[in-house]
C-alpha positions, 0 to 999 in steps of 0.5 A: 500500500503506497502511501502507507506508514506501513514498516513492512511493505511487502514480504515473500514467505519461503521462496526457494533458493531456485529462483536465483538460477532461473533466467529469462534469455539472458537475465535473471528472473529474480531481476524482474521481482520489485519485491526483492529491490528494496532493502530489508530483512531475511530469513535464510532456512535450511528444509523449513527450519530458520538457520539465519537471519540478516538485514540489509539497507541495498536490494534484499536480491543483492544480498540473497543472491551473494548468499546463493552463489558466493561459495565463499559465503559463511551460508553458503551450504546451509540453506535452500530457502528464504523469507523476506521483508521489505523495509523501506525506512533504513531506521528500522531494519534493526528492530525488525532484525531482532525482533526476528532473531527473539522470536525465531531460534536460529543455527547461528546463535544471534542476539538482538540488538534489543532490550531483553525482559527476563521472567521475574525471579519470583515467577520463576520460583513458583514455575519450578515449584510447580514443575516439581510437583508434576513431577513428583506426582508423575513418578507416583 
């Protein structure tokens, strides 16, 4: 929707890795998809488990593409499918990014570049509490 105050303006949802090799006579298909010319974040999966996450502020197909055919690429091997988002405000790819590396546990171990709340102390105290009755009575 242009004109919108939307963050993400348009996403695609696990296309595969493929779509970097079809060609359309000379060029690449993927060069053709206004989708991927805009900056944004990615999620790279391997089968349909997240395996990394990234960002970037050129056109999400640069970025993907270096990851498909770059062998030199630390992810090069590990996936074979992706996600993307566009982002068009550069000022907000780092909280989409991690929000997407808190919500999704990935291969590469990342940490948001956000604040974390941690469970109080308290609640905790009593989940162990309870975890150990279900326990108890579970071994009954």
């Amino acid at each position: 929707m242009k004109g919108s105050n939307q963050i993400v303006t348009g996403y695609a949802q696990m296309w595969p890795r493929e779509v970097f090799d079809i060609r359309e006579g000379k060029n690449l298909l993927v060069r053709k998809l206004g989708l991927l010319e805009e900056p944004g974040v990615y999620i790279l999966y391997r089968e349909d488990v997240p395996h990394y996450i990234g960002k970037t502020r050129r056109h999400l197909r640069e970025r993907i593409w270096n990851h498909a055919n770059q062998p030199g690429d630390k992810y090069y091997n590990f996936w074979n499918f992706f996600s993307a988002f566009t982002v068009r405000e550069e000022s907000h790819l780092d909280e989409i990014e991690g929000i997407l590396i808190a919500a999704i546990p990935t291969a590469n171990s990342a940490n948001p570049r956000i604040k974390r709340i941690n469970l109080p102390p308290r609640a905790v105290s009593i989940l162990k509490k309870l975890r150990r009755q279900t326990v108890d009575i579970a071994m009954r």
